[in-house]
N, C-alpha and C positions, 0 to 999 in steps of 0.2 A: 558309658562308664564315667564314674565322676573323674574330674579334671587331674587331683593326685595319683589316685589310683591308677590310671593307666600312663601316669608317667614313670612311674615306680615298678611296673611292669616293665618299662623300655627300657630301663638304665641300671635294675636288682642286678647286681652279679657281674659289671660290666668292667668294677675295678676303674671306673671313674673320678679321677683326680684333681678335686675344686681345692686351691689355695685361698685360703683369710686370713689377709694383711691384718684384722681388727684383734688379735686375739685373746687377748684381756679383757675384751667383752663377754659382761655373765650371757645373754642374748647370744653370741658368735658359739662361748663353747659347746652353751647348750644344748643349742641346734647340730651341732657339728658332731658331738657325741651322739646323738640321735641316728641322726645317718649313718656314722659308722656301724655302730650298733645292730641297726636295721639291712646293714650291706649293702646300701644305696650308693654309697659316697664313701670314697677315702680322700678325708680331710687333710689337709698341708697347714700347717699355721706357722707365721714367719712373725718372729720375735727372739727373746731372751729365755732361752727354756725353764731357768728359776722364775723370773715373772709369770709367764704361762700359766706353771706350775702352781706358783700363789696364787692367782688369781681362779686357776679351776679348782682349788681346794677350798677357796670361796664361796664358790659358786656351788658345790656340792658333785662333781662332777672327776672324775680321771680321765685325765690327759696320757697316762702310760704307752697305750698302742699308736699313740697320733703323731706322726713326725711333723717334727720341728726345726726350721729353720732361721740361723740368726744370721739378718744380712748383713752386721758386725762382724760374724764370723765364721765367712764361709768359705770352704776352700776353693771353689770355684769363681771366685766374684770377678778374678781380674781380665777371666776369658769370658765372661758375663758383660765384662766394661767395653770390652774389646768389641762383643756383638754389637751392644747397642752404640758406639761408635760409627760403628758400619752401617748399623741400620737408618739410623742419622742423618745419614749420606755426607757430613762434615760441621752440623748445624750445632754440633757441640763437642766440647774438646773431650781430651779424656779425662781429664780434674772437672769438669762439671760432672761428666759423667761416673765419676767416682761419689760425689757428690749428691747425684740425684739418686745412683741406685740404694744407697743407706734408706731411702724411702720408702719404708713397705708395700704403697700400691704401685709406684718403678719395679722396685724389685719382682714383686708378685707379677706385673702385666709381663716384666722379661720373663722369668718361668712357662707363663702361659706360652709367648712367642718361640722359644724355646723347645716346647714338648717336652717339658717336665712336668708338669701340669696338662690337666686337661680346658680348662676355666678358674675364673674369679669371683667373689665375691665381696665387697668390699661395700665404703657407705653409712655402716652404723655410726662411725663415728666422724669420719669424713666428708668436708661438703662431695657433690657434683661432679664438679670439676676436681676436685683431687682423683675420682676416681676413673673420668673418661677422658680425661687430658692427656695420659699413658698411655692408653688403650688406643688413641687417634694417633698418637707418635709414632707407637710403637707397632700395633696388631694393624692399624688400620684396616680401612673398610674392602668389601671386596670387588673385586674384578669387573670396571661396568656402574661401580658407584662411584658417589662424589661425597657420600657422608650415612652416619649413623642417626639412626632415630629411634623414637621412645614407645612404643605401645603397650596398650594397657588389654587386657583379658579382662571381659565383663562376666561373671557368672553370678547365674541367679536362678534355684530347682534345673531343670532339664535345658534349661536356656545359655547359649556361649555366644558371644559375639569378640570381634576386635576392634579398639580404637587405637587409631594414629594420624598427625604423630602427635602424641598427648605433654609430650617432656622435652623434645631437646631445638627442635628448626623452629626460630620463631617465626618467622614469614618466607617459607622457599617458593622459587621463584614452580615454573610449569616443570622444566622438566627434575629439579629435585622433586618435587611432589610426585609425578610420576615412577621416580622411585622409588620413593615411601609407599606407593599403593600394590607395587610391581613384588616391593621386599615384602611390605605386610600380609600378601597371600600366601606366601610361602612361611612365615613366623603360625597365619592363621593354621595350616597342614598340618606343623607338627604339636598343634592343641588339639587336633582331630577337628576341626572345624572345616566346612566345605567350604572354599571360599569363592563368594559372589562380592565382588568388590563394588561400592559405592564413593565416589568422590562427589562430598558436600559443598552445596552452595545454600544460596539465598535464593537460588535462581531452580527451574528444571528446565534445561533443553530451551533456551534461549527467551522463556519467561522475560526476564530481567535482565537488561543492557547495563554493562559495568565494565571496566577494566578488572578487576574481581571473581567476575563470572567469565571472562572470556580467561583467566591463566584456570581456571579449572576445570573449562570445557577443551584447551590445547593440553592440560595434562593428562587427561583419558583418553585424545589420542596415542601423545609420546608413550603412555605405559601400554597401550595397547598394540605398539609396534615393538614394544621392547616385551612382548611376551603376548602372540596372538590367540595363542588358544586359552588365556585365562577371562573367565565373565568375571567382565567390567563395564561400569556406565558412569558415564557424569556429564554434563552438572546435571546433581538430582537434591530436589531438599530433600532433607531427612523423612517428613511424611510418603515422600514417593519414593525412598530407598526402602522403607520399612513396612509401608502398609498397602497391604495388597489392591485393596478395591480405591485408595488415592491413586498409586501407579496404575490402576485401568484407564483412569483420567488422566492426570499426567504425562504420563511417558508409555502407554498402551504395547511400543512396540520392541521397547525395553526388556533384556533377558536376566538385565539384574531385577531393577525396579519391583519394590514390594516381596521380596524374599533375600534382600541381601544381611552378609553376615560380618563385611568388612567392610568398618565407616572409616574414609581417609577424609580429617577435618582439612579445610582450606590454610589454616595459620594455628598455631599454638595458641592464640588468646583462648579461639572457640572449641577448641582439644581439649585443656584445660577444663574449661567451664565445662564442656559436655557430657568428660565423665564423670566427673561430680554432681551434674544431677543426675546423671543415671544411677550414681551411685548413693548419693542421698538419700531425692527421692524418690529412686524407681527400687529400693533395695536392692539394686547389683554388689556383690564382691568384684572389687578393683584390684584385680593382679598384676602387679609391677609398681614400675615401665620393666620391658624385656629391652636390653638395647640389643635393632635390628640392623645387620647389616656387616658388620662386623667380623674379619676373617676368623675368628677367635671367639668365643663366648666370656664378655666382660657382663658382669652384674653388678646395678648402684642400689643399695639398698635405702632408705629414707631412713634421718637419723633417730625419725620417732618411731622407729619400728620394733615389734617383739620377737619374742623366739620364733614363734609361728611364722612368721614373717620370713624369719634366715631359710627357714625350714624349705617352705615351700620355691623362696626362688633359687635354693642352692639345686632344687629338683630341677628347676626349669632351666637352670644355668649346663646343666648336667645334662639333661634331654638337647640343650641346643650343640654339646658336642659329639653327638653322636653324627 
């Protein structure tokens, strides 16, 4: 089943509650009426309800059924300040805190932590870091991690793969990567993708002597202690992650090797660069980053993105709080 389709299936009728800090974006309403519309999603948008309002009457779009809230003016805000105080642990008073949450992706990630919300989506108009700086303070990562990371969904006809982490660790050491490889088959799951994890080298199976090669051959042990029954292999280069009759040479004795479905790159430079040329030019659709890891489902959107765009990862924001 194609990739929306059956996410739309898991989350139609579920009364799933994504907030968007952005909501004067014509891209944010539009999408978000969509959803509602369709029963997907019940949209939250946190703003000035007369701005809202001009701005979706801009846009061509009613806002009528969509709650709205303004974190100017809320009546809950000051046992709002109080959580995140606490959540804190002291690391800000509560005048910073009065301070920070006036901030729509503060205010919105508190929602989410919260259970007012179910998830986030934010990003159109904010860099990065405005929008998962919150989300680390606040949702933090879960039980067992040491941090969040970025994957990307490749799709191209019948074809799905995962890359990670493609957006946020620039260089983690063995056992964050192990993480990432450990979190990323499980993000792979809920795309319907089987996951056979491959972590990337230059190397396969001791080819190639490096400090390089050896944090990515101790990181397929660490994730392979940290979850025995999932296949996983590394260090494999990507010809012997992905093609069959190279992995007979290769790594022959390999259960990932030559059918794997989850690429974990070694650093974000070659993250980066890898899904862009799959995506260039191998024609992949590049979905996200999904950020993985995370007790909470936060979503960064890229500021050059369209309606389609909100569309699809407020689905996928929405399938990861199920």
């Amino acid at each position: 089943m194609e990739l929306f389709e059956s996410l739309k299936q898991k989350i139609k009728g579920k009364n799933l509650r994504i907030v968007f800090p952005e909501a004067t974006d014509e891209r944010i309403l539009k999408a978000a009426v969509r959803l509602q519309q369709e029963n997907l999603v019940e949209p939250v948008f946190l703003g000035a309800a007369e701005e809202i309002q001009k701005a979706a009457l801009a846009a061509g779009v009613t806002t009528s059924q969509i709650k709205i809230l303004d974190p100017n003016n809320y009546s809950d805000f000051e046992q709002m300040v109080d959580a995140f105080v606490e959540r804190r642990h002291g690391k800000n008073t509560k005048e910073q805190a009065q301070k920070m949450l006036r901030d729509p992706n503060y205010f919105g990630t508190m929602l989410v932590f919260l259970g007012q919300v179910d998830g986030m989506v934010s990003g159109a108009v904010h860099p990065t870091g405005d929008t998962v700086r919150p989300a680390l303070q606040i949702i933090k990562v879960k039980p067992g991690l040491t941090r969040t990371s970025g994957a990307f969904i490749m799709q191209k006809d019948d074809q799905r793969y995962l890359f990670a982490d493609c957006a946020i660790n620039i260089n983690p050491n063995s056992q964050e990567l192990a993480e990432i490889a450990v979190t990323s088959a499980k993000t792979a799951q809920l795309f319907d993708i089987d996951p056979k994890v491959a972590l990337l080298s230059f190397s396969t199976k001791g080819s190639a002597k490096s400090d390089e090669v050896t944090k990515v051959a101790e990181a397929a042990k660490l994730a392979q202690q940290m979850d025995p029954d999932l296949a996983l292999d590394g260090e494999l280069q990507f010809d012997a992650a992905f093609v069959p009759k190279v992995a007979q040479q290769k790594a022959p004795n390999s259960a990932v090797a030559g059918q794997a479905t989850v690429f974990v790159f070694p650093e974000l430079q070659s993250g980066n660069i890898g899904y862009k040329i799959a995506q260039r030019f191998g024609g992949f659709e590049a979905i996200g980053p999904v950020l993985q890891g995370l007790n909470k489902p936060v979503s960064d959107l890229s500021r050059g993105c369209n309606e389609e765009d909100v569309y699809k990862l407020s689905l996928i924001t929405a399938a990861q709080a199920l």
